[in-house]
N, C-alpha and C positions, 0 to 999 in steps of 0.2 A: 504494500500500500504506500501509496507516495503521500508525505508528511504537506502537506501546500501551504503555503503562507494565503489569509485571505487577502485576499483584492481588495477588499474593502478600505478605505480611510483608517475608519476605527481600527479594524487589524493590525495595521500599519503601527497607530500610534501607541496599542498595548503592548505591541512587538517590543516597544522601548521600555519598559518600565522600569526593567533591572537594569538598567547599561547608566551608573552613573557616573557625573561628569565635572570634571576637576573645575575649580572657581573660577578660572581661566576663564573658562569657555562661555561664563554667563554676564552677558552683556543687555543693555539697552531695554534694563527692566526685568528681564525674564528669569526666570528661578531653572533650576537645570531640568526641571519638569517639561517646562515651556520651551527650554532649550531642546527636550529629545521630542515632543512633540512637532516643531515646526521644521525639524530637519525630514522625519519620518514621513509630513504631508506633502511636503517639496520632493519626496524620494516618489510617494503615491504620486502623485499630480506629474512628475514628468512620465512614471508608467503607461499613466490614464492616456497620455496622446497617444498610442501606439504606435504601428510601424514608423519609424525613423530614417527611412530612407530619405536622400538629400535631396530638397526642394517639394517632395509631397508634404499633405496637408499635414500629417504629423509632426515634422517636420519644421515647418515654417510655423504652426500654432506653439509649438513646444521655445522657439525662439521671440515667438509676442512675446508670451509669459514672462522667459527670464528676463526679456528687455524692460519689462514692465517693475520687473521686481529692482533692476539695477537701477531705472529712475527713483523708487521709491527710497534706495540707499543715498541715493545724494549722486547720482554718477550722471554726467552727459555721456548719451547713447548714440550712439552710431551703426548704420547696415553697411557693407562691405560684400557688394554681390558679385558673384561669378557662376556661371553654369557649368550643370554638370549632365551630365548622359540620362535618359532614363525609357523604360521599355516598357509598354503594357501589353502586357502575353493573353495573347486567343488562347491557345493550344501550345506544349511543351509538354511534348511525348516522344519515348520511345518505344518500339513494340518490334516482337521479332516470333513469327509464329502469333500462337494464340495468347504471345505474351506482351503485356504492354504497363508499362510503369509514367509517372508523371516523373518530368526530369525540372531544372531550374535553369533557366537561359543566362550563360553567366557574361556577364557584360564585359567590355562594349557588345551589344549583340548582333552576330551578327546573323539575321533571320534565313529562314530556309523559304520560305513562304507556305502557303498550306498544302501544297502536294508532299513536300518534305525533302530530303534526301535519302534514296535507298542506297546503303551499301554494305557490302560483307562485313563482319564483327569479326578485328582482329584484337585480343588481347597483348595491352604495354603492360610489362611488369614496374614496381616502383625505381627501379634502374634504368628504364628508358630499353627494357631488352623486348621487342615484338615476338610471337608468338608466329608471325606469316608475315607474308607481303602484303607494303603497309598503304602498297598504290591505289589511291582512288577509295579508300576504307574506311570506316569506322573506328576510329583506336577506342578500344575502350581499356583507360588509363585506369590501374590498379592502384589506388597509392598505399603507401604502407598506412599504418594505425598509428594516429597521430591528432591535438589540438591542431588542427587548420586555422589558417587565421588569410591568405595572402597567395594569387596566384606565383608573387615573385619568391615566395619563400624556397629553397633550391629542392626539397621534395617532390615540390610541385611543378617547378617552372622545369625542371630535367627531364620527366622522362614527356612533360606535352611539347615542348619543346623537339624532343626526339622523333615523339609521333609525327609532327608535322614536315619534319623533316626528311622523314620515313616516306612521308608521299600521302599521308593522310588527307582525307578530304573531310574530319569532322572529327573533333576528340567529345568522347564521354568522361567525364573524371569520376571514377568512386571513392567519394569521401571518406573515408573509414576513419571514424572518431567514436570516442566514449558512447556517444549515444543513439548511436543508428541511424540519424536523420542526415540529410544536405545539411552540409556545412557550406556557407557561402563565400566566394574568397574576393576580397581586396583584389584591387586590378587598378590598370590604370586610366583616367576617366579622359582624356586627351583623344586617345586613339584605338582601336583595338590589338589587343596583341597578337594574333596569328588572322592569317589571309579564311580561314574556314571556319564553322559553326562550333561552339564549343558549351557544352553542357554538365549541368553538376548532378549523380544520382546517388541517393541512398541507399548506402551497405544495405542494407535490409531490403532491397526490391533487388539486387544488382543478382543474385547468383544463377537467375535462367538466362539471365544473359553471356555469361561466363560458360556456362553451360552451350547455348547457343553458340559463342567462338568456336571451343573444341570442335563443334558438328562442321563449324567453318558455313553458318548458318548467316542471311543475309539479314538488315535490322532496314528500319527506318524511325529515322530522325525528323519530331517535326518539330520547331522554333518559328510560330507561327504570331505575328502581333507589328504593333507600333512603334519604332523608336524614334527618339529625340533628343534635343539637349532642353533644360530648363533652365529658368534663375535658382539660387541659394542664394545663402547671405553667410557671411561671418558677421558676429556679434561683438559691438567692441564698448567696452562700458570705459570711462577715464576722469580720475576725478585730478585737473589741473592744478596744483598748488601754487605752481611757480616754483617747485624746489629743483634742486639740479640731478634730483635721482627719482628711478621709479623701482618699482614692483609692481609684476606684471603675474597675475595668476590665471590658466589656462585650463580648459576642459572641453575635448570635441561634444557633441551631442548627438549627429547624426550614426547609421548604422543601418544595417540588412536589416534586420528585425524590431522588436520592440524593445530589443535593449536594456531590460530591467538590470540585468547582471552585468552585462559587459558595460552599461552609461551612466546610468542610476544613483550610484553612488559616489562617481564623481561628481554630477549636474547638482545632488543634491547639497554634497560639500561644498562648491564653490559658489553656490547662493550662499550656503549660512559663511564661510568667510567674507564672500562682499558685502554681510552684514556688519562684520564686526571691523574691517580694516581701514574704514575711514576713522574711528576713532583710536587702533592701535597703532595707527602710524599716522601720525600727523606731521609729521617733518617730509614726507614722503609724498610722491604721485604716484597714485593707483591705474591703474589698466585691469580689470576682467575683462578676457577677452573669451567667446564661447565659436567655437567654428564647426561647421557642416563641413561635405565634402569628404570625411574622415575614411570612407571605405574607399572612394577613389585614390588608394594613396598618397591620403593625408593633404588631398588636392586645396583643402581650405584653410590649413594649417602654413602649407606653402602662397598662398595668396598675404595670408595676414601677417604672416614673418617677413615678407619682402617690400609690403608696401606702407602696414599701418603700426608695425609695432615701435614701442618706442626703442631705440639703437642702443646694441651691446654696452659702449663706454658709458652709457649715461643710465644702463639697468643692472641695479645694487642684486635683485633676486627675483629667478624666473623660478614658478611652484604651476609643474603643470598635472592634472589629474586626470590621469589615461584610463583604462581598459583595467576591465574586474577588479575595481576597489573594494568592494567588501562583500563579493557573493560567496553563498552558502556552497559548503561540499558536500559531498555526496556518498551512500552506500550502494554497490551495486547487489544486488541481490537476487535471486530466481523467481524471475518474474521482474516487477517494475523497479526502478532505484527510489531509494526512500531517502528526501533531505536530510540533512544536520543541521543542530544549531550550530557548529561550529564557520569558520570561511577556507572556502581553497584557497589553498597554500601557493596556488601558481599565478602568484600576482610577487610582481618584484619593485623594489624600491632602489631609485639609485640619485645621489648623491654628488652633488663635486668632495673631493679628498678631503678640505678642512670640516666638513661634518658627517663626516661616517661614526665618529665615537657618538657625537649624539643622538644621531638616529638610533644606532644599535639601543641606547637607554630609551629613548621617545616611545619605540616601535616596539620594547620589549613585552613577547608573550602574546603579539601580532602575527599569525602563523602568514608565513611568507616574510612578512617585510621584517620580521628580527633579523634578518641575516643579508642589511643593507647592502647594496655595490658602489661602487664609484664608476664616476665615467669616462673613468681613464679604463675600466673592463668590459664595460657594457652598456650600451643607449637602444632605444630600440621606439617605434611608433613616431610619434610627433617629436618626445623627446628627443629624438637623433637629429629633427632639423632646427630643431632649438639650440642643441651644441654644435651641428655643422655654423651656424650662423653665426655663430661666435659668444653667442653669452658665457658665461666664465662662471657665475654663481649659481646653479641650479640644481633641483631636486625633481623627481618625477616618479609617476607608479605607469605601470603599464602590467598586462596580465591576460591569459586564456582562461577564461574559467569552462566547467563543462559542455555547457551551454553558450558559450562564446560561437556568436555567427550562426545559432540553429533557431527554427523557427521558436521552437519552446522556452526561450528565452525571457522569463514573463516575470510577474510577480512571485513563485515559486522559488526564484535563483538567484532572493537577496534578503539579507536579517536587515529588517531597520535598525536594531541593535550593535550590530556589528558598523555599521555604516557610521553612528556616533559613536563606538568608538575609536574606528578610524578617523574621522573626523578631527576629535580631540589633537591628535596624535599630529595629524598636518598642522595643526592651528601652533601647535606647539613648535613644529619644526619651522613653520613660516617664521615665527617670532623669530628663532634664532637662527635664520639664513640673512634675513636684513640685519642683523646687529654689524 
């Protein structure tokens, strides 16, 4: 039996009741009650928009909200638009015999139209090694068992890369992650990356197809629908002082899914900080900056790093708040997986060198992030074109959790509790990245 978290508000806010919160954290009135409640409703209400994909309604309502909330802080707000790809699918099937599975048209897409593509099903192993000749075929790419997150990641971009190379006229990818469903991958939102159709199927429909290869059985592929570019926005909140330094605090929003797990607990952190940081840093200028575009790698991140942020020399400390901040782990079991209260571990924290000893204290008993990095060993997601750009003082979370990029991605695959007390935990390390 899977444990759910309700959807409901109230849910949400009873989720909190044990998780309390050092003095620190209570600001602008509120008793740390009020403090776990209004992080909890901010957690529910970015939920409530669902799908997050960049430039849908979800989307853009989920960025009213927080711009609405950053005027209420004291911040002049600004939109920061650029467009990005997006497709509405008729039909995104494949079927081979009397077998037929619904696949995911992974972008840029490029459509087959409704008769489709027939052609023979040749099995790529996760090495890039073909099973036949790969001219004119169907690759249907095996990847190993893995958190997907990114067509570029080298698991994935090797062996489709291979395929096509091979002579393929269509790659299938099978996901194969923790939880049997399409895992959606990050790609690049500019162009497409291969000249032919490419599709994402679920371990769990994929094995009559696999089946079907060995016969050297013929499939058809259909990638059947709309596509286009739209507008997005990056979100840039800035509250001017006139001092000669800023602090700049960062959280994408957009994503494949609804994002509970993989966004949630950052979006809802980095409201309650642009709560509190007009008054904890008042010698300072503030930037909340919130960006779409994030599954197109990081296409929004890259816009607002290059054109609106404020410049390396003159930014004291960049705090940016990636991917599965505080989702729930998991037991697998016979039969469905049952949550925990506890969080997956596979969220990392990284650091510039002069505060790694305090994280390790800050973050201690934080499964995952007790065991800070530096970025002199590792950057990764947005954070990596924050340090490419040259910022010098930064800290960042980035993370897979299991539900990272799967439709199931909901209110189920985040403690409101945990979310405060990670929370706690940044507010504390922001204070001391500006000292």
């Amino acid at each position: 039996m899977t444990l759910a978290l309700p959807a409901t508000r109230r849910g949400f806010l009873a989720a909190t009741a044990s998780a309390p919160l050092a003095a620190g954290c209570v600001h602008a009135g509120l008793s740390n009650e009020g403090v776990q409640d209004t992080i909890a409703a901010d957690l529910a209400r970015y939920i409530g928009f669902g799908n997050k994909q960049s430039g849908g309604p979800g989307d853009e309502a989920c960025g009213a909200w927080m711009e609405q909330r950053l005027r209420q802080s004291g911040f002049a707000t600004t939109r920061q638009a650029f467009d990005v790809p997006f497709f509405d699918s008729a039909t995104a099937t494949l079927a081979s015999g009397a077998v037929s599975a619904d696949v995911w048209p992974q972008p840029i897409v490029r459509a087959t139209g409704p008769g489709g593509l027939r052609a023979r099903l040749v099995r790529v192993d996760s090495s890039g090694n073909a099973a036949g000749d790969l001219g004119g075929a169907i690759a249907l790419v095996d990847l190993a068992h893995a958190r997907w997150s990114s067509m570029f990641w080298p698991g994935v971009k090797g062996p489709v890369d291979a395929a096509f190379a091979g002579g393929a006229a269509a790659c299938v990818i099978v996901t194969n992650g923790p939880t049997g469903k399409v895992i959606r991958l990050n790609t690049d939102g500019r162009r497409p990356l291969h000249g032919g159709p490419i599709a994402l199927l679920a371990p769990e429909d994929a094995a009559p197809f696999f089946a079907a290869a060995i016969e050297g059985a013929t499939a058809t592929l259909v990638l059947d629908g709309t596509g286009a570019r739209r507008e997005a926005f990056n979100l840039v909140g800035k509250l001017d002082r006139g001092a000669r330094e800023w602090i700049v605090v960062s959280t994408p929003r957009s994503g494949w899914t609804m994002c509970a797990g993989e966004r949630g607990g950052g979006v809802a952190a980095w409201m309650h900080l642009a709560r509190l940081a007009p008054a904890d840093f008042p010698g300072h200028n503030l930037a909340f900056v919130c960006n779409s575009g994030h599954e197109y790698q990081y296409l929004g991140a890259e816009e607002l790093i290059e054109k609106v942020a404020p410049p390396p020399e003159r930014t004291r400390f960049w705090l940016h708040l990636g991917a599965n901040f505080a989702a729930r782990d998991w037991h697998d079991t016979v039969g469905k997986p049952v949550s925990l209260p506890g969080t997956d571990s596979q969220r990392y924290l990284v650091v510039s060198p002069p505060l790694q000893n305090f994280a390790r204290e800050a973050f201690a008993g934080l499964a995952g992030l007790e065991a800070p990095y530096t970025t002199d060993e590792i950057t990764a997601g947005e954070l990596a074109n924050i340090v490419a750009a040259g910022y010098a003082r930064v800290a960042g979370i980035f993370g897979v959790h299991r539900y990272h990029h799967v439709e199931g991605d909901d209110e189920r695959c985040v403690s409101p509790a945990a979310v405060v007390r990670t929370t706690q935990a940044f507010h504390a390390l922001l204070r001391e990245g500006v000292q």
